[in-house]
PAVO-228334 format. One record per residue (C-alpha): residue number from 1; x, y, z. Coordinates in steps of 0.1 Angstrom, whole numbers. Example, Ala and Ser with C-alpha at 12.3 -4.5 7.8 and 13.67 -1.06 7.14 Angstrom:
2
    i     c1     c2     c3
    1    123    -45     78
    2    137    -11     71
This chain:
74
    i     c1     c2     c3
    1    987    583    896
    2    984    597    929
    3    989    635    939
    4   1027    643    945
    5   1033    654    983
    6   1049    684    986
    7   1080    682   1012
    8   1078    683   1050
    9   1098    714   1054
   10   1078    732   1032
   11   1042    718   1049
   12   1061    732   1082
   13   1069    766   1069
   14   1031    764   1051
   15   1018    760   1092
   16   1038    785   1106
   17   1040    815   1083
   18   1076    816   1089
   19   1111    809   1078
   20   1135    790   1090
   21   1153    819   1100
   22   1122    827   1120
   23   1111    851   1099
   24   1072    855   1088
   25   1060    847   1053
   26   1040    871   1030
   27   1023    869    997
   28   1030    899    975
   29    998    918    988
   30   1007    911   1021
   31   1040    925   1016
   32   1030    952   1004
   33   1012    962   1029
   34   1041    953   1054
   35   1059    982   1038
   36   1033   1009   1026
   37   1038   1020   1060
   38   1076   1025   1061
   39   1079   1040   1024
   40   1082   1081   1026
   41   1062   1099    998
   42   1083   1109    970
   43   1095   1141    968
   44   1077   1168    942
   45   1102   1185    920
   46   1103   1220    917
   47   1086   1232    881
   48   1108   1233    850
   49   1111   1274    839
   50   1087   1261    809
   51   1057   1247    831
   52   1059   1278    856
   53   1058   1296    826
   54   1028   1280    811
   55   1013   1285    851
   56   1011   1321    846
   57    997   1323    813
   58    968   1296    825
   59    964   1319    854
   60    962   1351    833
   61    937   1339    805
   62    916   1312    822
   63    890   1295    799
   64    855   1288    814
   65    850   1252    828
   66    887   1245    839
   67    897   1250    876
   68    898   1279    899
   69    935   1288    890
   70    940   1308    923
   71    933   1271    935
   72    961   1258    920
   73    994   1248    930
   74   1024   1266    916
């Protein structure tokens, strides 16, 4: 049994990277990177009352081997 063809429209749009509408053809990786670009970062929420509280008290009693708290973020 021989090796099924696939159609001639698809072979064209294979050749040309494009659609019919004339626009181009990605993969997922390559859309991806199409639109890292054009996403903004997210934006960081403000703390809940319970995590700036914790903040303080981690700033207050530090414990050797964890980071400079004066270094971190509020």
């Amino acid at each position: 049994m021989a090796a099924a063809e696939p159609p001639q429209d698809l072979q064209r749009k294979k050749n040309r990277r494009t659609s019919e509408d004339g626009l181009p053809l990605h993969g997922f990786s390559s859309r991806l990177q199409e639109l890292a670009p054009r996403s903004p970062p997210p934006p960081v929420p403000d703390p809940a009352p319970l995590q700036t509280r914790a903040m303080k008290l981690w700033r207050a009693f530090p414990v050797n081997n964890t980071p400079n708290p004066a270094k971190t973020p509020l």
